[in-house]
C-alpha positions in Angstrom: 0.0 0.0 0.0 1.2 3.4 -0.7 0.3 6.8 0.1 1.1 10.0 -2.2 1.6 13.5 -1.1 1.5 16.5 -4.3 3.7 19.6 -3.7 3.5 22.7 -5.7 6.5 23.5 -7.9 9.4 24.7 -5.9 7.9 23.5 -2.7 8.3 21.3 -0.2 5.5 22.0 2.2 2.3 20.3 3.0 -1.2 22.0 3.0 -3.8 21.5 5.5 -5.5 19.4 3.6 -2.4 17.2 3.2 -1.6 17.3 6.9 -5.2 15.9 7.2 -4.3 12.9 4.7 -1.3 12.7 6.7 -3.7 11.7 10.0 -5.7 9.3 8.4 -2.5 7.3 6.8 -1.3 7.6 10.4 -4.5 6.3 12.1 -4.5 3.8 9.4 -1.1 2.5 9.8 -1.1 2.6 13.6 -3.8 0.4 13.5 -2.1 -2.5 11.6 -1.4 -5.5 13.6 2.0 -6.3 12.1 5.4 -4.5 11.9 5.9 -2.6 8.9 8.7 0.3 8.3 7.9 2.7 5.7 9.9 3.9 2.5 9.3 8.2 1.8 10.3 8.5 -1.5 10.9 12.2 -2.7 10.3 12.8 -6.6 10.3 16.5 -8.6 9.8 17.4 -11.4 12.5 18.6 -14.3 12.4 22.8 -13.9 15.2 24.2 -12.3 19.3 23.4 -11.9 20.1 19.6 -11.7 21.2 20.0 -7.9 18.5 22.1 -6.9 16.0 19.4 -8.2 17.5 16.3 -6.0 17.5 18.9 -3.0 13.8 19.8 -3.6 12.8 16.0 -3.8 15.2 15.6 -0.5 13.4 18.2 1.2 10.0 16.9 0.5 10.9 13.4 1.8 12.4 15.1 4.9 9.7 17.4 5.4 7.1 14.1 5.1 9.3 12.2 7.4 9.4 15.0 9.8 5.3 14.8 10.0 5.7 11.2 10.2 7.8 11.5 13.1 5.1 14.2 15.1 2.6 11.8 14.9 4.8 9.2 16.9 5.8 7.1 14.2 9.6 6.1 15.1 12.1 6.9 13.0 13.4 3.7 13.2 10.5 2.6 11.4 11.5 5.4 8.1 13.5 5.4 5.4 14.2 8.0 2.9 15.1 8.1 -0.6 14.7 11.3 -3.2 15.0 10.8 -7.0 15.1 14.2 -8.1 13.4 14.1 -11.9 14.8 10.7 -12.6 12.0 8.5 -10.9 8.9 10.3 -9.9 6.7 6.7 -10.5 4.9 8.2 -13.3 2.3 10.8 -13.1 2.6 14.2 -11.3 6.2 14.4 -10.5 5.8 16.9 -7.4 5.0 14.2 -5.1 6.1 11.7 -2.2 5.0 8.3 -2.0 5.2 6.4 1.3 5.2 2.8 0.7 4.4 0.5 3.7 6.6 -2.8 3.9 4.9 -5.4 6.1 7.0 -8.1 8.6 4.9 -11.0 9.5 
C-alpha cells in the first residue's frame, strides 16, 4: 500500500489538507497488527538546476518524514530516498509516496 503527497513547484511544504491525509494514513497504519517500516520516496519534477532538483525531492521526503515522526511514528520505522526528476513513479512528478513494507 502506498500513500502520495503532491507539492507545488518549488515547494516542499504540506497543506492543511495534506496534513489531514497525513492523519488518516497515520491512524491507518497505527492500526495495523504487524510490523511494517515505511519507504518516503521524494520525486520532482525537471524545472530548475540539476542540484537544486534532487534537493527539492530531498526536502520533500524530509519534510514528510518530519510529520511522520510528530505523529509518533519512530524513525526507526523510516527510510528515505529522493529521485530528483529521474523517478517520480509516473504521473505528477511533485510528489512523495510512502510505501508501507509489512514483517509477518
Amino acid at each position: 500500500m502506498l500513500n502520495t503527497f503532491y507539492f507545488s513547484s518549488d515547494s516542499f511544504e504540506l497543506g492543511n489538507d495534506d496534513l489531514e491525509k497525513m492523519d488518516k494514513f497515520v491512524d491507518f497504519i497505527n492500526g495495523l497488527n504487524y510490523e511494517y517500516y515505511l519507504r518516503v520516496l521524494g520525486c520532482s519534477d525537471s524545472s530548475g538546476e540539476c542540484d537544486s532538483i534532487l534537493d527539492l525531492s530531498k526536502l520533500r521526503a524530509g519534510n514528510v518524514k518530519k510529520h511522520l515522526i510528530e505523529r509518533n511514528i519512530s524513525e526507526d520505522n523510516i527510510s528515505c530516498f529522493y529521485f530528483g526528476e529521474y523517478n517520480h513513479f509516473g504521473g505528477n512528478p511533485r510528489k512523495v509516496i510512502i510505501q508501507i513494507i509489512c514483517e509477518e
